[in-house]
MARVEX-253474 format. One record per atom (N, C-alpha, C): residue in one letter; x, y, z. Coordinates in nm, 3 decimals. Example, Ala and Ser with C-alpha at 12.3 -4.5 7.8 and 13.67 -1.06 7.14 Angstrom:
2
+------+---------+---------+---------+
: rest :    east :   north :      up :
+------+---------+---------+---------+
:    a :   1.319 :  -0.569 :   0.780 :
:    a :   1.230 :  -0.450 :   0.780 :
:    a :   1.320 :  -0.330 :   0.780 :
:    s :   1.285 :  -0.225 :   0.708 :
:    s :   1.367 :  -0.106 :   0.714 :
:    s :   1.290 :   0.003 :   0.787 :
+------+---------+---------+---------+
***
This chain:
93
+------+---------+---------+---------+
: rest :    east :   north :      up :
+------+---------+---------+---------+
:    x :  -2.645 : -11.038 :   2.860 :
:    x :  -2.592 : -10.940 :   2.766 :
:    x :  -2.440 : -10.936 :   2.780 :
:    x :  -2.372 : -10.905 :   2.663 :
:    x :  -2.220 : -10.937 :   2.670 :
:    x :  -2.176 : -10.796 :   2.663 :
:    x :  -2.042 : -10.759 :   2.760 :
:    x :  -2.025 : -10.664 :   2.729 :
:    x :  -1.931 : -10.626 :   2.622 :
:    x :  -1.884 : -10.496 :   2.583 :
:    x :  -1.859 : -10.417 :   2.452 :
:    x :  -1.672 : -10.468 :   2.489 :
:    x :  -1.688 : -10.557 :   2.375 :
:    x :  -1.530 : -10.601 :   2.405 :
:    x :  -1.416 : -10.471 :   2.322 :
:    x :  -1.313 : -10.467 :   2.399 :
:    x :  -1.222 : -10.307 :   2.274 :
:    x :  -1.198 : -10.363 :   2.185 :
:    x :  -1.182 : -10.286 :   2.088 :
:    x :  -1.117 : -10.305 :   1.945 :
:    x :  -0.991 : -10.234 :   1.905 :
:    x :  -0.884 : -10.233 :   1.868 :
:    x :  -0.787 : -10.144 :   1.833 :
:    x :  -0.702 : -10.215 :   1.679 :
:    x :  -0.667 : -10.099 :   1.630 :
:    x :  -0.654 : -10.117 :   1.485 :
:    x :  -0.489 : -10.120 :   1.511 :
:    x :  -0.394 : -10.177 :   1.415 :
:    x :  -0.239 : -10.196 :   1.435 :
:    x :  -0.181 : -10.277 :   1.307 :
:    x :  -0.042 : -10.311 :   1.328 :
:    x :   0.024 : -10.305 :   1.204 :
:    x :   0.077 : -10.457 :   1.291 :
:    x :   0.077 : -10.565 :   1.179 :
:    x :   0.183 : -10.688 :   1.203 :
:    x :   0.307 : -10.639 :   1.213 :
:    x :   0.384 : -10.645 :   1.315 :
:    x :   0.501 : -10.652 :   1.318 :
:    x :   0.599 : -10.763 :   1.290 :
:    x :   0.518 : -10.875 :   1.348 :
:    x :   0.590 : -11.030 :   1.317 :
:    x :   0.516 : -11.170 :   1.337 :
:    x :   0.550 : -11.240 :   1.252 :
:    x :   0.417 : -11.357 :   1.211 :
:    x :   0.517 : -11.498 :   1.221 :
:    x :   0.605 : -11.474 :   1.302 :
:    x :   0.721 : -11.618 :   1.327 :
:    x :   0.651 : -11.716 :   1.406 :
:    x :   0.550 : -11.668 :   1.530 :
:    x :   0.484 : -11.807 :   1.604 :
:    x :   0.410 : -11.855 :   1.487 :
:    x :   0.312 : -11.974 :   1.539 :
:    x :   0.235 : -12.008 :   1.497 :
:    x :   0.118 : -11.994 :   1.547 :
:    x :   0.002 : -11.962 :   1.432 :
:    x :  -0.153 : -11.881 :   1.513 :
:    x :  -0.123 : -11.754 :   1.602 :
:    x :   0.033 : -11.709 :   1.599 :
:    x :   0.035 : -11.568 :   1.685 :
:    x :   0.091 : -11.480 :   1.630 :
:    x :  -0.003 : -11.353 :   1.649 :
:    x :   0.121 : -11.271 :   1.558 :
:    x :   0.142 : -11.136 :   1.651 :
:    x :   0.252 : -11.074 :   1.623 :
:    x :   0.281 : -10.966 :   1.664 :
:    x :   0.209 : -10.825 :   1.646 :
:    x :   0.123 : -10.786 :   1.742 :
:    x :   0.086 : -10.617 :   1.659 :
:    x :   0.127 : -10.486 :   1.718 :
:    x :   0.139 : -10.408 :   1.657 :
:    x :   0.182 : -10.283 :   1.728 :
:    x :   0.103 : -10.137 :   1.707 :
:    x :   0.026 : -10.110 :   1.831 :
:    x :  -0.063 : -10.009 :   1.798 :
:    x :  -0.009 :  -9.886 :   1.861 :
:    x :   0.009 :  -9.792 :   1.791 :
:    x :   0.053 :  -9.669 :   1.787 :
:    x :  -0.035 :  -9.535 :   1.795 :
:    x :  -0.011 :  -9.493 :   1.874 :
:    x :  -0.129 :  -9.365 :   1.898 :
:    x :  -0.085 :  -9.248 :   1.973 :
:    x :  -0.122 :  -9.131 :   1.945 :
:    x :  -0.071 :  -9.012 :   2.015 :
:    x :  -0.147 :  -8.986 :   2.131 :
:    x :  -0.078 :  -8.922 :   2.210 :
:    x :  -0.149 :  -8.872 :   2.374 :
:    x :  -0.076 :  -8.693 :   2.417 :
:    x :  -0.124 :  -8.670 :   2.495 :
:    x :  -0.096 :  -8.567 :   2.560 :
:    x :   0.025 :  -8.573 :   2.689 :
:    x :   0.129 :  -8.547 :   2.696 :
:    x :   0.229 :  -8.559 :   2.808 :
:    x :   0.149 :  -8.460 :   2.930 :
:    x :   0.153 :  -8.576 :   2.996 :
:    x :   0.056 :  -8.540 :   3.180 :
:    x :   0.125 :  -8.406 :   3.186 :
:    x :   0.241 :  -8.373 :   3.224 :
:    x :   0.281 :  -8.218 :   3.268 :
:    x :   0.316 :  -8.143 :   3.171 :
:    x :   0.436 :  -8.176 :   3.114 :
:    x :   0.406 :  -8.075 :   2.976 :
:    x :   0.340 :  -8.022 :   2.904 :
:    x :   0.211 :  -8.137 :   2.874 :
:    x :   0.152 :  -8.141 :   2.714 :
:    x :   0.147 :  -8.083 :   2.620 :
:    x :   0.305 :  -8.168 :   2.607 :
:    x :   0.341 :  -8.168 :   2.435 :
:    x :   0.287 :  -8.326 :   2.387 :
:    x :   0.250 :  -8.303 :   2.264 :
:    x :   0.168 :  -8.411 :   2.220 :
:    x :   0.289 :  -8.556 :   2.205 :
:    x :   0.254 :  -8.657 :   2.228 :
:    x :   0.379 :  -8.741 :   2.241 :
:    x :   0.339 :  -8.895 :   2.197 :
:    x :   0.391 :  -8.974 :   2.061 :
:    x :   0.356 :  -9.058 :   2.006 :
:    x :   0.384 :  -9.224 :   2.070 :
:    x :   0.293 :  -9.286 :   2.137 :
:    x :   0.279 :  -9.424 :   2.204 :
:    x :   0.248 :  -9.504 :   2.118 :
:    x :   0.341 :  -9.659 :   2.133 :
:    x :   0.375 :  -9.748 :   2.058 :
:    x :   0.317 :  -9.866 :   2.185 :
:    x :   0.246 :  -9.944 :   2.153 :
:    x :   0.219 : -10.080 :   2.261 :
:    x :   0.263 : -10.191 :   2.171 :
:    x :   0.319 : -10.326 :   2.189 :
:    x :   0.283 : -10.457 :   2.116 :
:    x :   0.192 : -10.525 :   2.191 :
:    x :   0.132 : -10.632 :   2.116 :
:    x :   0.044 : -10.691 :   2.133 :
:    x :   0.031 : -10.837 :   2.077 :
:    x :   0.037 : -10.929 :   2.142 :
:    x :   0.015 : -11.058 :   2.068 :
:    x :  -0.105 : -11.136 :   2.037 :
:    x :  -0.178 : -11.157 :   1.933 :
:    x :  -0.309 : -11.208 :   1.923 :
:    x :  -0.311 : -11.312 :   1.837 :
:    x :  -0.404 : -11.348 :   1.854 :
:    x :  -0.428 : -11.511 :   1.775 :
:    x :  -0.496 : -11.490 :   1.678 :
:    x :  -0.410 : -11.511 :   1.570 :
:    x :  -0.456 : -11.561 :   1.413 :
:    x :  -0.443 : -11.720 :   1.357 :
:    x :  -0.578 : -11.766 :   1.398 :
:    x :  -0.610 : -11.951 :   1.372 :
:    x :  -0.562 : -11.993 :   1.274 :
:    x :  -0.582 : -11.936 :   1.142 :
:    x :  -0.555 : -11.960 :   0.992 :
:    x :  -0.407 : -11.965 :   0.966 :
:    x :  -0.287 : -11.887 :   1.012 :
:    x :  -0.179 : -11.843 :   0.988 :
:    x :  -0.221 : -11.719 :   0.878 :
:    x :  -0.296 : -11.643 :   0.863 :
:    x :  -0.332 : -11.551 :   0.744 :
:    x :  -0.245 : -11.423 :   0.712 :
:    x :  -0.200 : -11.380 :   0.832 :
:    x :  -0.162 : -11.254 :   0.889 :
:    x :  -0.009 : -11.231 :   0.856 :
:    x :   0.024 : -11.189 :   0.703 :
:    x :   0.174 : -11.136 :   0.694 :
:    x :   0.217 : -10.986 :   0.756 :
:    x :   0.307 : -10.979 :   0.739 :
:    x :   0.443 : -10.866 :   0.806 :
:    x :   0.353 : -10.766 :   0.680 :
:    x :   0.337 : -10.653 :   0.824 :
:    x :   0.324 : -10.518 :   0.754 :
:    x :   0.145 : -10.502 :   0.724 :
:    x :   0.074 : -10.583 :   0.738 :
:    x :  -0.086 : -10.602 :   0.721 :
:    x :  -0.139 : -10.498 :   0.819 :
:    x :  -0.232 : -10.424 :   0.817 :
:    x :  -0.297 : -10.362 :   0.878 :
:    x :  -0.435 : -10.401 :   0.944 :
:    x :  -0.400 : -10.467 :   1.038 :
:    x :  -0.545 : -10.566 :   1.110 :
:    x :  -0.594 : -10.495 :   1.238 :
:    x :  -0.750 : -10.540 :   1.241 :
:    x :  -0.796 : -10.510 :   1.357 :
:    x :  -0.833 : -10.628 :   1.504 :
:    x :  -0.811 : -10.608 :   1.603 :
:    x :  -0.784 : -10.698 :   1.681 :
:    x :  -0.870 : -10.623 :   1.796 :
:    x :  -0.952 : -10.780 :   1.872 :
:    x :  -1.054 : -10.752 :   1.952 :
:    x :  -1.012 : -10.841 :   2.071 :
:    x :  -1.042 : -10.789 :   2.180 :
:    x :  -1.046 : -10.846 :   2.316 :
:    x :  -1.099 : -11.015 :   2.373 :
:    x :  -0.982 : -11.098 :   2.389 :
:    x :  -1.075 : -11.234 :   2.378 :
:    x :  -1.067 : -11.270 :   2.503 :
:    x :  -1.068 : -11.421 :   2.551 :
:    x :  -1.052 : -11.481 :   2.629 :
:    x :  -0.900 : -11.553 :   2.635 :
:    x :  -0.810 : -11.525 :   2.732 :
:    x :  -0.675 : -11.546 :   2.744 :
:    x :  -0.640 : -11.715 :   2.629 :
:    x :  -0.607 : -11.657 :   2.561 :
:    x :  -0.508 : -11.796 :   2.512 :
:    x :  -0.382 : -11.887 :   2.543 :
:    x :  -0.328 : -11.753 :   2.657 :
:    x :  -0.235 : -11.822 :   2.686 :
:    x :  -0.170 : -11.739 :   2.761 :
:    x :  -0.061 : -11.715 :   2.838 :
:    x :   0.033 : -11.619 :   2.925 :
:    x :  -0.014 : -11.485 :   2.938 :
:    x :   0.072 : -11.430 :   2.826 :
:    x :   0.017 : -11.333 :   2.715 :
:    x :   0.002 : -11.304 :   2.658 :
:    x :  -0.144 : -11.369 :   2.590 :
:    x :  -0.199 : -11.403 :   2.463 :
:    x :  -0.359 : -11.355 :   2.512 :
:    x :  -0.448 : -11.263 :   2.503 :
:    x :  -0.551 : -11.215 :   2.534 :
:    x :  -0.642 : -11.156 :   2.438 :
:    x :  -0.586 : -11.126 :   2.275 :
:    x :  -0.658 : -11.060 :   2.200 :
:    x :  -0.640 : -11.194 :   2.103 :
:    x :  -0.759 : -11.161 :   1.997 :
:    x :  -0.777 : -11.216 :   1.881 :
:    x :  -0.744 : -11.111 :   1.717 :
:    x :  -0.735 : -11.166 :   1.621 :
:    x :  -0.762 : -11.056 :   1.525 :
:    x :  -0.871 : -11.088 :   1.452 :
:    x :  -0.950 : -10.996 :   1.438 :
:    x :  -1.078 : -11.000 :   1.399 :
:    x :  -1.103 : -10.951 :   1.214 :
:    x :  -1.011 : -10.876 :   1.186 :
:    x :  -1.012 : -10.871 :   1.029 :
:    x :  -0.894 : -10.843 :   0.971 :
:    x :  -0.838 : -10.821 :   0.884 :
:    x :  -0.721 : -10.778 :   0.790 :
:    x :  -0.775 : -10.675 :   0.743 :
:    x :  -0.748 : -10.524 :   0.796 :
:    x :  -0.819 : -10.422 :   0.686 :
:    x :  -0.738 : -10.393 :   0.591 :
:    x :  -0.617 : -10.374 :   0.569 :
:    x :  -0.539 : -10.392 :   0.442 :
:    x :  -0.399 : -10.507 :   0.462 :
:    x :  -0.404 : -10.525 :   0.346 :
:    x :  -0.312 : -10.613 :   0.314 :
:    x :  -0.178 : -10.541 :   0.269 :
:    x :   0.000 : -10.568 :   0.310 :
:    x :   0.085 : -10.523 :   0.298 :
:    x :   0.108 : -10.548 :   0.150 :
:    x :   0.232 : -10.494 :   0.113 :
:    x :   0.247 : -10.508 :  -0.061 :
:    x :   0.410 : -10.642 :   0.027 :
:    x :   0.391 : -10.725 :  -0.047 :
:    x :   0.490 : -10.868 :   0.017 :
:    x :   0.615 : -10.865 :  -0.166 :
:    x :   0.761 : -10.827 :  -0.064 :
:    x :   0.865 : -10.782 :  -0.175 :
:    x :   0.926 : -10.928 :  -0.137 :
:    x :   0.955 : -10.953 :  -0.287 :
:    x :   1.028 : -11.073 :  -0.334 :
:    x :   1.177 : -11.057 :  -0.244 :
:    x :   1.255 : -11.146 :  -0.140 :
:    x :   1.370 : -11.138 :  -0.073 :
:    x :   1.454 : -11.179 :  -0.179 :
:    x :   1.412 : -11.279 :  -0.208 :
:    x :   1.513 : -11.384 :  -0.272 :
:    x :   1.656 : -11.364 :  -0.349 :
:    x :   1.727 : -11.386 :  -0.297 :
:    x :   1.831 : -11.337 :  -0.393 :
:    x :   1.865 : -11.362 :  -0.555 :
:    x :   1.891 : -11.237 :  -0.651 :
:    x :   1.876 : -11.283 :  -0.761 :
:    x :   1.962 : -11.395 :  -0.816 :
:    x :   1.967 : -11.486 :  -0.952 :
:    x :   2.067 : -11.566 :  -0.989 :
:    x :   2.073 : -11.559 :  -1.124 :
:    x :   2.172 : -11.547 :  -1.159 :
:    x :   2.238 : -11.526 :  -1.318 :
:    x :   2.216 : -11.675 :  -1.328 :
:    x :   2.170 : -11.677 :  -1.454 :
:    x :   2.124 : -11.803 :  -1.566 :
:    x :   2.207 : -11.802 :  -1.672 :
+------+---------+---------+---------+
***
């Protein structure tokens, strides 16, 4: 029986490697002595095989077997897709 690998949901931050992309999962916690509620940011690098995964996508990413240094997660779906703005600079015709 295999055990219950984590899952955590996050935002592409950056898709410059190849098959790797950047994620950043963000979540609130409780400050140990204070507790005032206090907003945590992790990155994360996971392997996307396809190259599929643009800037700003909202993917979910699951626990794999090390790919590499630190490379340990996979992404397992794209739950939304970013809206992708034209850079290009305009040119008078």
């Amino acid at each position: 029986m295999e055990a219950q690998r984590k899952r955590l949901i996050g935002q592409v931050v950056s898709n410059k490697m190849d098959k790797t992309v950047v994620v950043v999962v963000r979540r609130t916690r409780r400050h140990p002595l204070y507790g005032k509620v206090i907003r945590v940011s992790k990155r994360y690098k996971a392997h996307d095989d396809d190259n599929e995964c643009k800037l700003g996508d909202s993917v979910r990413i699951v626990e794999s077997q090390p790919y590499s240094k630190d490379k340990h997660w996979r992404v397992e779906a794209i739950l939304q897709r970013a809206v992708q703005v034209d850079t290009a600079p305009l040119r008078a015709e």
